[in-house]
N, C-alpha and C positions, 0 to 999 in steps of 0.2 A: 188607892189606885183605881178600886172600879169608877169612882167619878170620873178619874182623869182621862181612863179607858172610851167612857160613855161620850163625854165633852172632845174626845179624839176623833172617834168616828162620825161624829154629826159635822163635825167643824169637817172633817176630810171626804165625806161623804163616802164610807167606804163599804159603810153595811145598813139595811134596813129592815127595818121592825115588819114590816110587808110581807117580804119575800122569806124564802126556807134557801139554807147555804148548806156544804159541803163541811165537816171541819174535819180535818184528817190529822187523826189520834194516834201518837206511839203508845202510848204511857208513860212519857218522859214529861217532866218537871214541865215546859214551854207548852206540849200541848193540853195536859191538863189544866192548867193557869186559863188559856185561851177560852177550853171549852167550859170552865166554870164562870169566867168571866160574862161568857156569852149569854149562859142561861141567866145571871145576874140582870144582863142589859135587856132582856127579855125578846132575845133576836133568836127567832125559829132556825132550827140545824138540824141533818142528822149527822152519823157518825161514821167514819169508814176507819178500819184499822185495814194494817198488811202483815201479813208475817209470811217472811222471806226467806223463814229458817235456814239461817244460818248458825242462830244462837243454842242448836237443840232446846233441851226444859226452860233457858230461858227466853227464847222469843215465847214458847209455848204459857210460859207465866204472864208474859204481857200481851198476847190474846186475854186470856182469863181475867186479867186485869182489867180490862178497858172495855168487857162484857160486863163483869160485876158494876165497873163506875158508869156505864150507859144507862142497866135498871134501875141503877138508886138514884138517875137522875129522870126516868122513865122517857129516856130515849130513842130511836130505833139506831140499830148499828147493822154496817154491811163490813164482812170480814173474808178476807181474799187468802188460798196461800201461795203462793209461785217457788217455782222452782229458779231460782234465784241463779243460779251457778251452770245449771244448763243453758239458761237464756244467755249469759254472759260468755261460752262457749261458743255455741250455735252464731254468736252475731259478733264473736272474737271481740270484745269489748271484757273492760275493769267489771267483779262484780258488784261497785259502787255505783257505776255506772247504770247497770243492767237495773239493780234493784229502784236508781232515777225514772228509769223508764217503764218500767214497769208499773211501778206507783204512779206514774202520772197519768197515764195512757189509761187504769184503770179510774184513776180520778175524773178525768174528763168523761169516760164512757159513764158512770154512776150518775154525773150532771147531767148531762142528754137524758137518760133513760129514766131518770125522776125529774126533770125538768126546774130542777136547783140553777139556783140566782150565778152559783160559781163555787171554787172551791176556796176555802178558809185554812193557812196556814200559819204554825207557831213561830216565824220568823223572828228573831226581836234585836236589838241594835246591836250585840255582841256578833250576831250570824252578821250582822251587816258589816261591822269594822272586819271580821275575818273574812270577805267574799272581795271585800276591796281589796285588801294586801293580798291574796292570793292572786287577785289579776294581774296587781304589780309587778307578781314575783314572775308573772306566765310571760307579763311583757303585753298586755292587751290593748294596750292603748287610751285614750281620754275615756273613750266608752264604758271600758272595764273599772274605770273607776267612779261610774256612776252609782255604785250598786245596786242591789235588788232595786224593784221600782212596790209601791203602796198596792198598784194595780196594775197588774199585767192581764191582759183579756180580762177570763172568768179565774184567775188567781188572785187571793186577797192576804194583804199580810201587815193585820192592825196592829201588829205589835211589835214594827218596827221602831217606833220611840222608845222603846223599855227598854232598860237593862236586863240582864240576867238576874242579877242581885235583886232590880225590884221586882222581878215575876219570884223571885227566891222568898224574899221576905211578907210578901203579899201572900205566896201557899201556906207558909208557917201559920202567919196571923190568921189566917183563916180554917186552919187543922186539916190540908188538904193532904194525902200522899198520891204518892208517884212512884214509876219505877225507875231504877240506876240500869243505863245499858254499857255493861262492862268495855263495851268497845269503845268506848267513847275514851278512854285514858289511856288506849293505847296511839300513841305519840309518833309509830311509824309513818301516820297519814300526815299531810303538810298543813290540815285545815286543823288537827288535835294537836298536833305538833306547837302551831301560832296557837289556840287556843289552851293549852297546856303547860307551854312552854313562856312564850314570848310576851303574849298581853298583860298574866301576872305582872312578871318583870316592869311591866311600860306601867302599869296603874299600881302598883307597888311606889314604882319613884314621882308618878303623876295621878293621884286618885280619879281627877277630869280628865285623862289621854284619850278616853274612846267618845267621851261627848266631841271634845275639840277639834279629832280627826274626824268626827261625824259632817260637825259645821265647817270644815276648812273644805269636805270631798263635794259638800253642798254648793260650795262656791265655785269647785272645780266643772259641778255637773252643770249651774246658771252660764259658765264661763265656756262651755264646752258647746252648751245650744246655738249658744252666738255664732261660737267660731263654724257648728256646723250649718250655720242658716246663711251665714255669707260664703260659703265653699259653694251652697249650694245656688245661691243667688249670680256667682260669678261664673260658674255652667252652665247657667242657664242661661247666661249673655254669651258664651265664647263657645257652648257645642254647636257643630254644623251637624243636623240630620241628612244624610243624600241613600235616600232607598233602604235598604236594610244595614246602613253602616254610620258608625259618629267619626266624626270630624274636630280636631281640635289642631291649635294653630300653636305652634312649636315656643315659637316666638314671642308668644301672648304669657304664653304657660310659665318662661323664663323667666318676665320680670315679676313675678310672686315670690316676695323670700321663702325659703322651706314647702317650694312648690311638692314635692313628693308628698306632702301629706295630701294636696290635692286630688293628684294622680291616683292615690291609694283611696279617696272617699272615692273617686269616680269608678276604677276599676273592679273594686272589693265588688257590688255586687253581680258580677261578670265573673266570678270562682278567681280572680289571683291574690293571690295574698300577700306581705307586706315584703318578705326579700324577691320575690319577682317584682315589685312595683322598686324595691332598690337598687335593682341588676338594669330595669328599666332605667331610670332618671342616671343613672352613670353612663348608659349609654345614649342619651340623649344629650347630657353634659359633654360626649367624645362626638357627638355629630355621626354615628355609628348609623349613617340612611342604608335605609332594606333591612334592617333587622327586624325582625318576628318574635315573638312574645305569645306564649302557649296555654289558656288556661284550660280545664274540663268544659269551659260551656262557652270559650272565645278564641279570636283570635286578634293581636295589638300586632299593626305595622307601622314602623318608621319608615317615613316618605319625605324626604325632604324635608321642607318646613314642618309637614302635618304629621300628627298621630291618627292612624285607621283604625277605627275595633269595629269590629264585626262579629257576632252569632254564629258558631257552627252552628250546621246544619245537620238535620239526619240524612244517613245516606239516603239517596230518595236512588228510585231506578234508574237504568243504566240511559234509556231513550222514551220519550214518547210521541206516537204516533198522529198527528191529525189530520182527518180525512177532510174531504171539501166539505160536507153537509156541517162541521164542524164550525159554532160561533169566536172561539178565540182558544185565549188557553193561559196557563199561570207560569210562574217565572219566577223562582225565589219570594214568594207572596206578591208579586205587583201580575196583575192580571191586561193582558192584553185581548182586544177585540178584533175579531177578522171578516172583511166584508168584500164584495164585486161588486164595483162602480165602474163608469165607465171614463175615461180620461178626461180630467178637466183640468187639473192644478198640481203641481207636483208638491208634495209634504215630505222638504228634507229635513222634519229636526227628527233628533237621534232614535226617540224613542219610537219612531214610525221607520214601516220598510214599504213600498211600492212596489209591486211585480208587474211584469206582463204576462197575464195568464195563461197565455198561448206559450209560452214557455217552460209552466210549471209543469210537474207532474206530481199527482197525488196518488198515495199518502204523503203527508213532511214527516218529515224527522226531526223533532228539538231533542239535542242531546250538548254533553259538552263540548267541548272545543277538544281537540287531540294534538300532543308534541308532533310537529313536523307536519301537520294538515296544511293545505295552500288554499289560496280562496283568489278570486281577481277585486281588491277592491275599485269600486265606483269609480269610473275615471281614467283606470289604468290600465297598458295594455298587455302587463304581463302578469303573474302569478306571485304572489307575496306569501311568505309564512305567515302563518295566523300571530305568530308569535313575536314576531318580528314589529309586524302591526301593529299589536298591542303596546312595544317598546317605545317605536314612532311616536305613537300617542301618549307615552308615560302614564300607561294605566298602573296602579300602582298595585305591588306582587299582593296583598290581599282581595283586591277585585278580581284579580287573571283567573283563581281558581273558581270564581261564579261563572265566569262567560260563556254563554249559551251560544252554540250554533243552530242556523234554522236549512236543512236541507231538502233538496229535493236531486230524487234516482242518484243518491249518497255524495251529491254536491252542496258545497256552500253556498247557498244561497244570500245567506247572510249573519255576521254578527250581529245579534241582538246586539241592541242596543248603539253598536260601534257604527256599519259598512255595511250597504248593499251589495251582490258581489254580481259587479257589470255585467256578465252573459244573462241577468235576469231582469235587466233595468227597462223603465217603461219607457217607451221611444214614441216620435210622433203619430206611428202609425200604430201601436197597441190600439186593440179595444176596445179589452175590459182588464182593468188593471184589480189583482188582488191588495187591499189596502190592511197591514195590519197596525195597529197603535194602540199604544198604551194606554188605559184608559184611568181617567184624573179618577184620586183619591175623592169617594165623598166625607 
Protein backbone atom coordinates (compact mmCIF):
# COMPACT_ATOMS: atom_id res chain seq x y z
CA UNK A 1 0.00 0.00 0.00
CA UNK A 2 2.75 2.49 0.84
CA UNK A 3 3.93 2.22 -3.01
CA UNK A 4 0.48 2.63 -4.15
CA UNK A 5 0.14 5.56 -1.45
CA UNK A 6 3.53 7.29 -2.72
CA UNK A 7 2.69 6.65 -6.80
CA UNK A 8 -0.95 8.36 -5.61
CA UNK A 9 0.25 11.50 -4.47
CA UNK A 10 2.90 12.25 -7.25
CA UNK A 11 0.51 11.19 -10.09
CA UNK A 12 -2.21 13.70 -8.15
CA UNK A 13 0.02 16.18 -6.96
CA UNK A 14 -1.34 16.31 -3.72
CA UNK A 15 1.53 16.60 -1.31
CA UNK A 16 5.17 17.47 -1.31
CA UNK A 17 8.42 16.36 0.03
CA UNK A 18 9.19 20.45 0.18
CA UNK A 19 6.78 21.79 2.24
CA UNK A 20 5.67 20.81 6.18
CA UNK A 21 1.57 19.90 6.20
CA UNK A 22 -0.98 19.71 9.05
CA UNK A 23 -2.10 15.98 9.80
CA UNK A 24 -4.94 15.98 12.08
CA UNK A 25 -4.73 12.86 14.49
CA UNK A 26 -7.73 11.22 16.41
CA UNK A 27 -6.04 7.97 17.20
CA UNK A 28 -8.42 6.27 15.10
CA UNK A 29 -7.34 3.30 12.82
CA UNK A 30 -7.53 6.19 9.34
CA UNK A 31 -5.55 8.59 10.97
CA UNK A 32 -2.79 6.67 12.20
CA UNK A 33 -2.57 4.79 8.81
CA UNK A 34 -2.22 8.32 7.28
CA UNK A 35 0.21 9.74 9.62
CA UNK A 36 2.46 6.53 9.35
CA UNK A 37 2.18 6.50 5.87
CA UNK A 38 3.49 9.86 5.66
CA UNK A 39 6.48 9.51 7.59
CA UNK A 40 7.02 6.43 5.31
CA UNK A 41 6.89 8.76 2.10
CA UNK A 42 9.09 10.98 3.85
CA UNK A 43 6.70 14.11 3.61
CA UNK A 44 7.47 16.63 6.55
CA UNK A 45 4.06 17.17 9.19
CA UNK A 46 3.28 18.04 12.42
CA UNK A 47 0.54 16.79 14.47
CA UNK A 48 -2.53 18.41 15.88
CA UNK A 49 -4.95 16.39 18.08
CA UNK A 50 -8.56 17.73 19.70
CA UNK A 51 -10.14 16.40 22.42
CA UNK A 52 -13.57 17.78 22.85
CA UNK A 53 -14.33 15.74 25.74
CA UNK A 54 -17.08 14.39 25.50
CA UNK A 55 -15.79 10.78 25.99
CA UNK A 56 -14.55 11.48 29.71
CA UNK A 57 -11.20 8.84 30.31
CA UNK A 58 -11.75 8.02 27.00
CA UNK A 59 -11.14 11.02 24.89
CA UNK A 60 -8.60 11.57 27.74
CA UNK A 61 -6.82 7.91 26.57
CA UNK A 62 -6.66 9.17 23.10
CA UNK A 63 -4.81 12.49 23.96
CA UNK A 64 -2.20 10.22 25.60
CA UNK A 65 -2.41 8.06 22.76
CA UNK A 66 -1.45 10.14 19.95
CA UNK A 67 1.25 12.11 22.43
CA UNK A 68 3.04 8.61 23.20
CA UNK A 69 2.70 7.86 18.98
CA UNK A 70 4.05 11.56 18.00
CA UNK A 71 7.55 10.91 20.36
CA UNK A 72 8.06 7.51 19.09
CA UNK A 73 7.72 9.03 15.85
CA UNK A 74 9.87 12.17 17.19
CA UNK A 75 7.27 14.50 16.14
CA UNK A 76 6.08 17.77 17.34
CA UNK A 77 2.19 17.63 18.22
CA UNK A 78 -0.23 20.74 19.08
CA UNK A 79 -3.22 19.55 21.46
CA UNK A 80 -6.30 21.69 21.98
CA UNK A 81 -9.24 20.97 24.53
CA UNK A 82 -12.67 22.76 23.79
CA UNK A 83 -15.65 22.91 25.48
CA UNK A 84 -17.54 21.13 23.03
CA UNK A 85 -21.09 21.26 24.27
CA UNK A 86 -20.96 24.91 25.33
CA UNK A 87 -20.04 25.93 22.00
CA UNK A 88 -22.91 23.91 20.62
CA UNK A 89 -25.22 25.85 23.10
CA UNK A 90 -23.98 29.23 22.77
CA UNK A 91 -24.33 29.07 18.79
CA UNK A 92 -27.78 26.63 19.10
CA UNK A 93 -26.09 24.14 16.70
CA UNK A 94 -25.70 19.89 16.92
CA UNK A 95 -22.72 19.10 19.19
CA UNK A 96 -21.39 17.27 15.91
CA UNK A 97 -21.56 20.19 14.38
CA UNK A 98 -19.86 22.42 16.93
CA UNK A 99 -17.04 19.88 17.46
CA UNK A 100 -16.80 20.50 12.99
CA UNK A 101 -16.12 23.79 13.69
CA UNK A 102 -14.21 23.86 16.15
CA UNK A 103 -11.62 21.44 14.68
CA UNK A 104 -11.46 23.21 11.67
CA UNK A 105 -11.38 26.87 12.73
CA UNK A 106 -8.50 25.62 14.93
CA UNK A 107 -6.88 23.85 12.07
CA UNK A 108 -6.69 26.62 9.77
CA UNK A 109 -5.47 29.01 12.69
CA UNK A 110 -2.38 26.26 13.45
CA UNK A 111 -1.73 26.66 9.34
CA UNK A 112 -1.33 30.39 9.37
CA UNK A 113 0.44 30.54 12.55
CA UNK A 114 3.24 27.98 11.51
CA UNK A 115 2.92 28.66 8.02
CA UNK A 116 2.14 24.81 6.88
CA UNK A 117 1.52 24.00 3.23
CA UNK A 118 -2.31 22.92 4.45
CA UNK A 119 -4.07 20.58 6.61
CA UNK A 120 -3.85 16.57 5.95
CA UNK A 121 -6.86 14.52 6.62
CA UNK A 122 -7.81 10.66 7.18
CA UNK A 123 -10.64 10.68 4.61
CA UNK A 124 -10.68 7.41 2.67
CA UNK A 125 -13.21 5.93 0.12
CA UNK A 126 -15.80 4.44 2.63
CA UNK A 127 -16.11 8.27 4.24
CA UNK A 128 -16.57 9.12 0.67
CA UNK A 129 -19.52 6.42 -0.49
CA UNK A 130 -21.00 7.44 3.01
CA UNK A 131 -21.01 11.55 2.47
CA UNK A 132 -22.60 10.85 -1.14
CA UNK A 133 -25.68 8.72 0.13
CA UNK A 134 -26.09 11.03 2.93
CA UNK A 135 -26.49 13.96 0.45
CA UNK A 136 -28.91 11.79 -1.35
CA UNK A 137 -30.84 11.22 1.51
CA UNK A 138 -30.78 15.33 2.42
CA UNK A 139 -31.89 15.70 -1.24
CA UNK A 140 -28.74 18.12 -2.22
CA UNK A 141 -28.77 17.88 -5.41
CA UNK A 142 -25.90 16.93 -8.52
CA UNK A 143 -23.53 18.73 -6.38
CA UNK A 144 -23.98 16.75 -3.23
CA UNK A 145 -23.06 13.99 -5.15
CA UNK A 146 -19.94 14.93 -6.13
CA UNK A 147 -18.29 14.19 -2.80
CA UNK A 148 -15.54 15.26 -0.86
CA UNK A 149 -13.10 16.95 -3.37
CA UNK A 150 -8.80 15.44 -3.13
CA UNK A 151 -8.22 19.24 -2.51
CA UNK A 152 -10.31 21.65 -1.15
CA UNK A 153 -8.09 25.06 -0.51
CA UNK A 154 -5.30 24.13 2.23
CA UNK A 155 -7.53 20.67 2.90
CA UNK A 156 -5.92 17.48 1.61
CA UNK A 157 -7.42 14.11 1.74
CA UNK A 158 -4.76 11.39 0.00
CA UNK A 159 -6.68 8.84 1.09
CA UNK A 160 -9.61 9.01 -0.76
CA UNK A 161 -8.81 5.80 -3.14
CA UNK A 162 -8.52 3.34 -0.06
CA UNK A 163 -10.74 1.44 1.49
CA UNK A 164 -11.24 0.93 5.03
CA UNK A 165 -10.28 -2.65 4.70
CA UNK A 166 -7.02 -1.59 3.02
CA UNK A 167 -5.94 1.04 5.53
CA UNK A 168 -7.23 -2.02 7.89
CA UNK A 169 -5.03 -4.65 6.54
CA UNK A 170 -1.97 -2.47 5.87
CA UNK A 171 -1.95 -1.33 9.98
CA UNK A 172 -2.05 -5.15 10.86
CA UNK A 173 0.76 -5.97 8.35
CA UNK A 174 2.63 -3.40 9.60
CA UNK A 175 2.10 -4.03 13.86
CA UNK A 176 0.51 -0.61 14.08
CA UNK A 177 -2.26 0.12 17.01
CA UNK A 178 -4.99 2.50 17.26
CA UNK A 179 -7.58 3.58 19.30
CA UNK A 180 -11.64 2.25 19.01
CA UNK A 181 -13.96 5.41 19.67
CA UNK A 182 -17.02 3.73 21.18
CA UNK A 183 -19.11 6.32 19.38
CA UNK A 184 -18.65 5.29 16.28
CA UNK A 185 -21.06 1.93 16.75
CA UNK A 186 -23.53 3.72 17.90
CA UNK A 187 -25.99 3.66 14.88
CA UNK A 188 -28.40 6.48 16.14
CA UNK A 189 -26.43 8.89 13.82
CA UNK A 190 -27.48 8.53 9.95
CA UNK A 191 -23.71 8.42 8.76
CA UNK A 192 -23.00 5.01 11.65
CA UNK A 193 -26.35 4.11 10.84
CA UNK A 194 -25.25 3.64 6.52
CA UNK A 195 -21.91 2.76 7.82
CA UNK A 196 -23.08 0.17 10.37
CA UNK A 197 -25.92 -0.83 9.03
CA UNK A 198 -26.46 -0.56 5.31
CA UNK A 199 -22.97 -0.84 3.44
CA UNK A 200 -22.29 -4.26 5.16
CA UNK A 201 -25.52 -5.44 3.66
CA UNK A 202 -24.46 -3.80 0.05
CA UNK A 203 -20.70 -5.39 0.03
CA UNK A 204 -21.87 -8.48 1.85
CA UNK A 205 -24.15 -9.21 -1.57
CA UNK A 206 -21.55 -7.04 -3.76
CA UNK A 207 -17.89 -7.29 -2.36
CA UNK A 208 -17.03 -4.24 -5.52
CA UNK A 209 -20.61 -1.87 -4.31
CA UNK A 210 -18.51 0.88 -2.89
CA UNK A 211 -15.69 0.84 -5.76
CA UNK A 212 -18.64 0.80 -8.52
CA UNK A 213 -20.64 3.51 -6.71
CA UNK A 214 -17.30 5.30 -6.42
CA UNK A 215 -16.75 5.17 -10.55
CA UNK A 216 -20.58 5.55 -11.53
CA UNK A 217 -20.62 9.26 -8.70
CA UNK A 218 -17.38 9.87 -10.97
CA UNK A 219 -19.21 9.96 -13.91
CA UNK A 220 -22.13 11.85 -12.29
CA UNK A 221 -19.58 14.57 -11.02
CA UNK A 222 -17.67 14.71 -15.17
CA UNK A 223 -21.56 14.83 -16.12
CA UNK A 224 -22.54 17.36 -13.64
CA UNK A 225 -19.48 20.12 -14.78
CA UNK A 226 -20.96 20.08 -18.21
CA UNK A 227 -24.21 20.47 -17.27
CA UNK A 228 -22.95 23.34 -14.96
CA UNK A 229 -20.72 24.99 -17.65
CA UNK A 230 -23.61 25.23 -20.26
CA UNK A 231 -26.33 26.74 -17.44
CA UNK A 232 -23.67 28.81 -16.95
CA UNK A 233 -22.75 29.78 -20.62
CA UNK A 234 -26.48 30.29 -21.50
CA UNK A 235 -26.62 33.22 -18.58
CA UNK A 236 -24.40 34.60 -19.65
CA UNK A 237 -25.98 35.12 -23.25
CA UNK A 238 -29.62 35.82 -21.85
CA UNK A 239 -28.69 37.94 -18.41
CA UNK A 240 -29.43 41.69 -18.92
CA UNK A 241 -27.37 43.93 -16.29
CA UNK A 242 -29.34 47.56 -16.05
CA UNK A 243 -27.71 49.47 -12.87
CA UNK A 244 -27.95 47.46 -9.87
CA UNK A 245 -30.53 44.84 -11.16
CA UNK A 246 -30.50 41.33 -13.55
CA UNK A 247 -32.77 40.98 -16.21
CA UNK A 248 -33.91 37.84 -17.73
CA UNK A 249 -36.47 37.27 -20.41
CA UNK A 250 -39.47 34.97 -19.35
CA UNK A 251 -39.75 33.63 -22.62
CA UNK A 252 -36.19 32.62 -23.33
CA UNK A 253 -36.18 30.98 -19.97
CA UNK A 254 -39.33 28.74 -21.18
CA UNK A 255 -38.02 27.03 -24.03
CA UNK A 256 -35.20 25.11 -21.73
CA UNK A 257 -36.77 21.66 -20.62
CA UNK A 258 -36.49 21.52 -16.71
CA UNK A 259 -35.73 25.20 -16.83
CA UNK A 260 -36.07 25.34 -12.84
CA UNK A 261 -32.81 23.93 -12.38
CA UNK A 262 -31.64 26.87 -14.24
CA UNK A 263 -33.44 29.39 -12.27
CA UNK A 264 -32.06 27.52 -9.06
CA UNK A 265 -28.22 27.73 -10.48
CA UNK A 266 -28.90 31.34 -11.00
CA UNK A 267 -30.72 32.30 -7.83
CA UNK A 268 -28.99 30.01 -5.16
CA UNK A 269 -26.25 32.38 -4.90
CA UNK A 270 -28.65 35.38 -4.05
CA UNK A 271 -29.67 33.17 -0.48
CA UNK A 272 -33.08 31.22 -2.13
CA UNK A 273 -33.14 28.10 -2.11
CA UNK A 274 -34.67 25.27 -4.10
CA UNK A 275 -38.83 25.27 -2.87
CA UNK A 276 -38.69 29.15 -3.25
CA UNK A 277 -37.09 28.63 -6.83
CA UNK A 278 -40.31 25.96 -7.09
CA UNK A 279 -43.00 28.17 -5.77
CA UNK A 280 -41.13 30.46 -8.36
CA UNK A 281 -41.24 28.60 -11.82
CA UNK A 282 -45.14 27.43 -10.80
CA UNK A 283 -45.79 30.81 -10.70
CA UNK A 284 -44.10 31.76 -13.80
CA UNK A 285 -45.81 28.57 -15.41
CA UNK A 286 -49.56 30.55 -14.01
CA UNK A 287 -48.29 33.91 -15.83
CA UNK A 288 -48.69 35.24 -11.89
CA UNK A 289 -46.99 39.06 -13.29
CA UNK A 290 -46.16 41.37 -10.02
CA UNK A 291 -45.26 38.67 -7.78
CA UNK A 292 -42.23 39.05 -5.53
CA UNK A 293 -39.92 36.57 -4.43
CA UNK A 294 -38.00 37.18 -0.93
CA UNK A 295 -34.59 35.99 -0.03
CA UNK A 296 -32.12 37.23 3.13
CA UNK A 297 -29.74 39.14 0.64
CA UNK A 298 -32.66 39.60 -2.55
CA UNK A 299 -35.37 40.55 -3.93
CA UNK A 300 -37.01 38.45 -7.62
CA UNK A 301 -39.91 40.27 -9.38
CA UNK A 302 -42.24 39.00 -11.93
CA UNK A 303 -42.86 41.68 -14.60
CA UNK A 304 -44.39 40.71 -17.41
CA UNK A 305 -42.19 39.04 -19.83
CA UNK A 306 -38.97 39.77 -17.36
CA UNK A 307 -37.67 38.27 -14.10
CA UNK A 308 -36.03 41.35 -11.89
CA UNK A 309 -33.59 40.33 -9.01
CA UNK A 310 -32.19 42.93 -7.31
CA UNK A 311 -29.74 43.23 -3.95
CA UNK A 312 -31.31 44.59 -0.82
CA UNK A 313 -29.85 47.13 0.31
CA UNK A 314 -28.87 48.32 3.91
CA UNK A 315 -31.04 50.68 5.22
CA UNK A 316 -28.97 53.80 4.41
CA UNK A 317 -30.46 57.16 5.99
CA UNK A 318 -33.64 58.62 5.80
CA UNK A 319 -32.23 62.09 3.36
CA UNK A 320 -29.22 63.53 2.31
CA UNK A 321 -28.28 67.00 2.10
CA UNK A 322 -26.21 68.79 -0.79
CA UNK A 323 -25.17 72.02 -0.57
CA UNK A 324 -24.01 74.23 -3.85
CA UNK A 325 -20.06 74.04 -3.15
CA UNK A 326 -20.98 70.29 -3.45
CA UNK A 327 -19.50 68.23 -6.70
CA UNK A 328 -22.28 65.41 -7.10
CA UNK A 329 -23.29 62.78 -5.00
CA UNK A 330 -24.18 58.75 -5.08
CA UNK A 331 -27.39 56.83 -5.76
CA UNK A 332 -27.73 53.23 -5.13
CA UNK A 333 -23.65 52.89 -6.18
CA UNK A 334 -24.08 54.93 -9.52
CA UNK A 335 -22.47 58.23 -8.67
CA UNK A 336 -23.62 61.34 -10.40
CA UNK A 337 -21.72 64.75 -11.12
CA UNK A 338 -23.15 68.36 -10.53
CA UNK A 339 -21.89 71.43 -12.39
CA UNK A 340 -23.01 75.46 -13.41
CA UNK A 341 -22.79 75.98 -17.05
CA UNK A 342 -24.31 78.43 -18.74
CA UNK A 343 -27.33 77.57 -21.31
CA UNK A 344 -26.31 76.12 -24.51
CA UNK A 345 -27.95 72.69 -25.25
CA UNK A 346 -30.58 71.01 -23.49
CA UNK A 347 -29.42 67.12 -22.15
CA UNK A 348 -32.79 65.20 -22.10
CA UNK A 349 -31.56 61.50 -21.59
CA UNK A 350 -32.84 60.19 -18.35
CA UNK A 351 -29.95 59.93 -16.50
CA UNK A 352 -29.30 63.95 -16.70
CA UNK A 353 -31.68 66.72 -15.02
CA UNK A 354 -31.15 70.62 -16.08
CA UNK A 355 -32.32 73.19 -13.75
CA UNK A 356 -32.57 76.83 -13.88
CA UNK A 357 -30.54 78.05 -11.12
CA UNK A 358 -32.50 81.09 -10.41
CA UNK A 359 -35.03 78.78 -9.40
CA UNK A 360 -33.20 76.54 -7.08
CA UNK A 361 -32.82 76.91 -3.66
CA UNK A 362 -30.05 75.27 -1.61
CA UNK A 363 -29.48 72.87 0.29
CA UNK A 364 -31.24 69.70 -1.93
CA UNK A 365 -32.60 67.03 -0.52
CA UNK A 366 -32.10 63.43 -2.21
CA UNK A 367 -34.35 61.31 -0.37
CA UNK A 368 -36.94 58.76 -1.31
CA UNK A 369 -39.87 59.12 -3.14
CA UNK A 370 -43.10 59.20 -0.52
CA UNK A 371 -47.08 57.44 -1.18
CA UNK A 372 -49.21 60.31 -2.22
CA UNK A 373 -46.06 62.95 -2.93
CA UNK A 374 -47.08 65.16 -6.46
CA UNK A 375 -44.36 66.53 -8.62
CA UNK A 376 -45.36 68.44 -12.15
CA UNK A 377 -43.63 66.33 -14.65
CA UNK A 378 -41.83 68.08 -17.61
CA UNK A 379 -44.35 69.21 -19.99
CA UNK A 380 -47.45 69.13 -18.02
CA UNK A 381 -49.53 71.63 -16.49
CA UNK A 382 -50.85 69.97 -13.56
CA UNK A 383 -49.71 67.95 -10.75
CA UNK A 384 -49.33 63.97 -11.00
CA UNK A 385 -48.68 61.51 -8.20
CA UNK A 386 -45.37 60.38 -8.06
CA UNK A 387 -46.84 57.03 -8.11
CA UNK A 388 -48.94 57.16 -10.56
CA UNK A 389 -46.12 58.27 -12.79
CA UNK A 390 -44.22 55.55 -12.22
CA UNK A 391 -47.32 53.23 -13.32
CA UNK A 392 -47.58 55.43 -16.61
CA UNK A 393 -44.06 54.36 -17.22
CA UNK A 394 -44.48 50.52 -16.15
CA UNK A 395 -41.60 50.83 -13.92
CA UNK A 396 -41.54 47.64 -12.54
CA UNK A 397 -42.64 47.18 -8.39
CA UNK A 398 -38.94 46.08 -7.63
CA UNK A 399 -37.37 49.50 -9.13
CA UNK A 400 -40.33 51.87 -7.41
CA UNK A 401 -38.92 51.02 -4.09
CA UNK A 402 -35.12 52.54 -5.21
CA UNK A 403 -36.66 55.86 -6.79
CA UNK A 404 -34.91 58.70 -5.43
CA UNK A 405 -36.44 62.20 -5.44
CA UNK A 406 -34.18 65.23 -5.84
CA UNK A 407 -35.72 68.44 -3.99
CA UNK A 408 -35.58 71.73 -3.50
CA UNK A 409 -37.36 74.09 -0.17
CA UNK A 410 -39.33 70.28 0.12
CA UNK A 411 -40.39 70.27 -3.77
CA UNK A 412 -39.85 67.81 -6.37
CA UNK A 413 -37.57 68.94 -8.37
CA UNK A 414 -37.15 65.82 -9.81
CA UNK A 415 -37.21 61.99 -10.24
CA UNK A 416 -33.92 60.73 -10.54
CA UNK A 417 -33.53 59.27 -13.10
CA UNK A 418 -37.49 59.44 -14.44
CA UNK A 419 -38.80 63.47 -14.87
CA UNK A 420 -37.80 66.83 -14.36
CA UNK A 421 -40.41 68.50 -12.50
CA UNK A 422 -41.54 71.73 -15.00
CA UNK A 423 -41.65 74.70 -12.32
CA UNK A 424 -37.71 73.97 -12.38
CA UNK A 425 -37.04 73.48 -16.16
CA UNK A 426 -34.39 75.57 -18.13
CA UNK A 427 -36.16 78.05 -20.40
CA UNK A 428 -34.68 80.43 -22.95
CA UNK A 429 -34.07 83.04 -20.84
CA UNK A 430 -32.18 80.83 -17.65
CA UNK A 431 -28.57 81.76 -17.28
CA UNK A 432 -26.79 79.43 -15.63
CA UNK A 433 -28.34 76.23 -15.60
CA UNK A 434 -27.49 73.60 -12.69
CA UNK A 435 -26.52 70.39 -14.91
CA UNK A 436 -26.51 67.05 -13.00
CA UNK A 437 -25.66 63.57 -14.91
CA UNK A 438 -24.58 60.58 -14.25
CA UNK A 439 -21.35 59.81 -14.79
CA UNK A 440 -20.16 56.74 -17.26
CA UNK A 441 -18.88 53.64 -15.60
CA UNK A 442 -14.95 53.50 -15.92
Amino acid sequence: MLDHFIRHIREKNLLDSNKTYLIAISGGLDSVVLTYLMQMAKIKFILAHCNFGLRGKESDGDEQFVRDFAAKLGKEIFVQHFNTKGYAYENCISTQMAARDLRYGWFDSLVEEQKLAGTVVAHHLDDQVETIMLNLLRGTGIEGLYGMAEVKGELIRPLLAFSKQQLLDFAQQEGLSWREDSSNQDSDYKRNFLRNKVLPLLTEEDPAAMEVMIRSFGRVKDTGRAYFHFQNEWLKGHLQSEGAFQKLSIPDLLKIPGFKSVLFYWLRDFGFNYFQVEDLAQAIRNRNTGGSFHSSQAVLNIDRELLILGKKRESSKESQLIAASDQGFEINGEKFEMSLTPFTQLDTRPSSGMFDLDKVEFPLELRNWREGERFRPLGMKNFKKISDFLIDLKVPLIYKSQVKVLCSRGEVMWVVGYRVDDRYKVEKGSKTVLHIKKTEKE
